[in-house]
C-alpha distance (Angstrom), angle and dihedral (degrees) to the residues before:
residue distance angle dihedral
X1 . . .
X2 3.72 . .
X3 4.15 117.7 .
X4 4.09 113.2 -72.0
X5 3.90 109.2 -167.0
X6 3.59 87.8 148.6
X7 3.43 88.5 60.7
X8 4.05 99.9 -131.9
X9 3.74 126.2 -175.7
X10 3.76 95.3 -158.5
X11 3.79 125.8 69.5
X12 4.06 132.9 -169.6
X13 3.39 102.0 -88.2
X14 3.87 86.6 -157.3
X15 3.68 102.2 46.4
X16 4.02 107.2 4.8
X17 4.29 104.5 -116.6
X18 2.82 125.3 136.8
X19 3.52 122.6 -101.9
X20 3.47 107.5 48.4
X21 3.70 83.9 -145.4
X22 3.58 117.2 122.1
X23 3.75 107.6 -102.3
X24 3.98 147.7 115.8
X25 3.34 88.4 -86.8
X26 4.08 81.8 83.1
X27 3.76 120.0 80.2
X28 3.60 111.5 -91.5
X29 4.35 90.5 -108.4
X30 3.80 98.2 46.6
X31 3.80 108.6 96.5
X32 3.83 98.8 -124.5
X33 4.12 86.1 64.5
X34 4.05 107.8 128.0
X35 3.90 124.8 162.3
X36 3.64 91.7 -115.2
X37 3.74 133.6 23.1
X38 4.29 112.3 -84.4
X39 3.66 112.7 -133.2
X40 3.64 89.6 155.1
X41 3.80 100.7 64.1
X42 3.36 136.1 110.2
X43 4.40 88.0 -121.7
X44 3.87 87.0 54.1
X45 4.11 103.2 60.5
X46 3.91 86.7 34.3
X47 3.92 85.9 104.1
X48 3.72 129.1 32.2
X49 4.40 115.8 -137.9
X50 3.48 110.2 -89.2
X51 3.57 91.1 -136.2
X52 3.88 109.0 46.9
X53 3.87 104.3 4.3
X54 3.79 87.1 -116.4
X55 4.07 111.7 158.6
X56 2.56 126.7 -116.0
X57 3.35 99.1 35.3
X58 3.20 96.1 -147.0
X59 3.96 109.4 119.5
X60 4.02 119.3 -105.8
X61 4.07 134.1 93.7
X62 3.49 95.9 -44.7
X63 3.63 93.7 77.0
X64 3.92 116.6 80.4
X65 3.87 115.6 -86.8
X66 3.72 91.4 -110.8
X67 4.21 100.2 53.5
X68 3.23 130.8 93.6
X69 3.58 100.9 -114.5
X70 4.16 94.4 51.4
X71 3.68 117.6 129.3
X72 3.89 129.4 178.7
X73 3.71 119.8 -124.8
């Protein structure tokens, strides 16, 4: 399995990253491939963070400072 510092329950089920999000952090066949990484779909606010309720759940600096998942700008 790829690397999970994020600590995400939910893997591709096409091509086994981790986030599930659609992003090009997929390989370039699997289905969920996109150019840049989807925040605003319907796949990425499907599940809130398990540590702050951010969504999406996707990690960045809309997650509060102290979770997990929180990235600066």
């Amino acid at each position: 399995m790829p690397e999970n510092p994020f600590e995400y329950k939910h893997y591709c089920k096409y091509c086994g990253v981790y986030p599930i999000v659609e992003g090009p952090h997929h390989k370039e066949d699997c289905p969920r491939w996109h150019p840049t990484l989807r925040l605003d779909s319907e796949l990425a606010h499907r599940y809130e963070c398990r540590f702050c309720g951010a969504r999406p759940f996707v990690a960045g600096p809309h997650h509060r400072k102290w979770c997990k998942r929180w990235i600066p700008k």
